[in-house]
C-alpha positions as a printed NumPy array, in Angstrom:
array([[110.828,  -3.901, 107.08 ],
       [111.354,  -7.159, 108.961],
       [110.064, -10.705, 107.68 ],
       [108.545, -13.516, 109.279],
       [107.175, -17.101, 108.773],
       [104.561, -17.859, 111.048],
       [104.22 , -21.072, 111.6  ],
       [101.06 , -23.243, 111.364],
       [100.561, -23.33 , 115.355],
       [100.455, -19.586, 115.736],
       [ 97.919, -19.673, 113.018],
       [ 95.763, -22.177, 114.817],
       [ 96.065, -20.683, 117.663],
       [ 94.086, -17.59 , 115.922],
       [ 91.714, -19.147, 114.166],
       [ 90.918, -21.862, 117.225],
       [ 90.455, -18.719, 119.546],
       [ 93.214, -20.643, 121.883],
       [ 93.723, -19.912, 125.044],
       [ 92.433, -19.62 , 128.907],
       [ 92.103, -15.623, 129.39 ],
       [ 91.938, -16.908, 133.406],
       [ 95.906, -17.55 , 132.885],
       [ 96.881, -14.22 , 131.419],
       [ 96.296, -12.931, 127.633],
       [ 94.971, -15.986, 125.384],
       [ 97.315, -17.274, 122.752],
       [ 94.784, -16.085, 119.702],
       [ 94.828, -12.138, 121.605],
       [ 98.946, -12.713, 121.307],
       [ 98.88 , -13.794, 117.565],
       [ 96.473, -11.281, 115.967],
       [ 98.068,  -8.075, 117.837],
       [101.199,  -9.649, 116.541],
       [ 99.824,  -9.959, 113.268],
       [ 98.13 ,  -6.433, 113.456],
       [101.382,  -5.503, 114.161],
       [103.139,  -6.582, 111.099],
       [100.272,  -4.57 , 109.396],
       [101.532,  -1.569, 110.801],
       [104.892,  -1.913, 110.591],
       [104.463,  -3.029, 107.236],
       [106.499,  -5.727, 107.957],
       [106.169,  -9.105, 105.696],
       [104.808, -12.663, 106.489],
       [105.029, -15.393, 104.637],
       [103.726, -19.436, 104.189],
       [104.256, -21.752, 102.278],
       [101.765, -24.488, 101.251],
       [102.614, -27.268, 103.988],
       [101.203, -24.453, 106.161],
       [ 97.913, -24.201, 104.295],
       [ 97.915, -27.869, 104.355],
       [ 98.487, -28.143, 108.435],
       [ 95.416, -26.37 , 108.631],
       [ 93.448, -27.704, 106.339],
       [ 94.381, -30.913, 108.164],
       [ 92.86 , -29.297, 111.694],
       [ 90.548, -27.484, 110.874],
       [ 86.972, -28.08 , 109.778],
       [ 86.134, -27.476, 106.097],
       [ 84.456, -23.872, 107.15 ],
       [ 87.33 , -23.362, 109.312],
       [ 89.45 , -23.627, 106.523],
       [ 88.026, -21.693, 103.974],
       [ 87.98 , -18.643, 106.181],
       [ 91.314, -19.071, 107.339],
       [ 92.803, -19.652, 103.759],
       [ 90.119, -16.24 , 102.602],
       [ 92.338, -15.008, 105.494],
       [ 95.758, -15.62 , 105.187],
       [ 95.862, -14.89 , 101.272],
       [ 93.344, -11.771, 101.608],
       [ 96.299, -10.002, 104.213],
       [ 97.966,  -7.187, 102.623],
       [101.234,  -8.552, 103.441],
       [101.337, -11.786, 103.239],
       [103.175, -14.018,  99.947],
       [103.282, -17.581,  99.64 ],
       [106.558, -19.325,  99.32 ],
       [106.919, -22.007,  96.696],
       [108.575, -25.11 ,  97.697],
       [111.703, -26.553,  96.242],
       [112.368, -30.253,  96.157],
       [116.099, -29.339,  97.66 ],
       [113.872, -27.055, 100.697],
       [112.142, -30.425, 101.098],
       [115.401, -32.858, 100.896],
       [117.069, -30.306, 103.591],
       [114.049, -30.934, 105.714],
       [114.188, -34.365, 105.497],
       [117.902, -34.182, 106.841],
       [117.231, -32.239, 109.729],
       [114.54 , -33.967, 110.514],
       [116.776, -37.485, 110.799],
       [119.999, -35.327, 112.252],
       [116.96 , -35.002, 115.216],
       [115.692, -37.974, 115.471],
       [112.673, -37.175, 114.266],
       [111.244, -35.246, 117.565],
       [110.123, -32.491, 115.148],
       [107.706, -33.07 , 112.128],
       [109.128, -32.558, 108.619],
       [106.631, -29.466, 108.114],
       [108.029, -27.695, 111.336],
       [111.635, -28.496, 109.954],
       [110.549, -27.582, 106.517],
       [109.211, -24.088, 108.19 ],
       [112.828, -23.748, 109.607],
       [114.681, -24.522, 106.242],
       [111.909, -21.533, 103.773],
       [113.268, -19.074, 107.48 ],
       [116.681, -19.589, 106.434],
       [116.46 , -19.482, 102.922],
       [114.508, -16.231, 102.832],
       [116.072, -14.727, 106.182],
       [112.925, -14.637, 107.949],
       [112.077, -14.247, 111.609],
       [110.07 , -17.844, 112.441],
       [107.276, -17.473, 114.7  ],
       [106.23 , -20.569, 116.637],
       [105.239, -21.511, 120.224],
       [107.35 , -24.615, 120.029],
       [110.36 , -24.551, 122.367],
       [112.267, -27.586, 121.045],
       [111.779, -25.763, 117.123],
       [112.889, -22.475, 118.901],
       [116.181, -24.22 , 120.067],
       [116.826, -26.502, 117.007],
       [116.026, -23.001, 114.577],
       [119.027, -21.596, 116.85 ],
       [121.185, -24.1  , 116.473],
       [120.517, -23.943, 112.439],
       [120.935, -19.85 , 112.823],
       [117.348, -18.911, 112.178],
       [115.984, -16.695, 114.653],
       [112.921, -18.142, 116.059],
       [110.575, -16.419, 118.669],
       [106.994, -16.589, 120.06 ],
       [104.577, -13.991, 118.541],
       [104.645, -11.998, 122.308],
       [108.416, -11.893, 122.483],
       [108.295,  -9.597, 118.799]])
């Protein structure tokens, strides 16, 4: 069994329906067979609550509700609770990189590490810096 963070982008791009179908498979087609996956693997994914509050940022109040209904109603998902150390670690990495990635993508790196999870995210420069930090980071399509 295999765990993974998603992070708040491959969410979005579900629940946004992202993605031009004219330049191959859309983004949202890419994160629910990934997600499908999981199911059938019975594989684990986990959030934390700077995730839920990312979205609930983005997304419309509707939106929201049925993506949170979503996300909590999975059969494998579990919430990660955030420590204030998970939080001061974030902060540092996000300074040690000059702040070119948000504190909630850095904090999404640090709750990877701690729980040796697989983080899933279609940022490059959070895919390199993850590396750097020895979490394994990956788009949903190359899993």
């Amino acid at each position: 069994m295999k765990k993974y963070f998603i992070d708040t982008s491959i969410w979005l791009n579900l629940f946004n329906m992202e993605g031009d179908s004219t330049k191959g498979v859309p983004y949202w087609k890419l994160a629910q067979a990934f997600i499908e996956n999981t199911l059938f693997n019975n594989d684990s994914i986990y959030y934390s609550g700077s995730v839920l509050r990312e979205l609930q940022l983005r997304l419309s109040i509707q939106e929201y509700a049925r993506a949170y209904n979503f996300i909590i109603n999975l059969s494998n998902t579990t919430k990660l609770e955030t420590l204030q150390i998970d939080r001061d670690l974030a902060r540092k990495l996000e300074s040690k990189y000059n702040f070119t990635i948000s504190f909630y993508d850095m904090l999404h790196l640090i709750l990877s590490k701690k729980i040796g999870a697989i983080l899933v995210t279609r940022d490059n420069a959070l895919i390199n810096i993850a590396q750097e930090n020895g979490v394994i980071a990956k788009k949903p399509e190359k899993l």
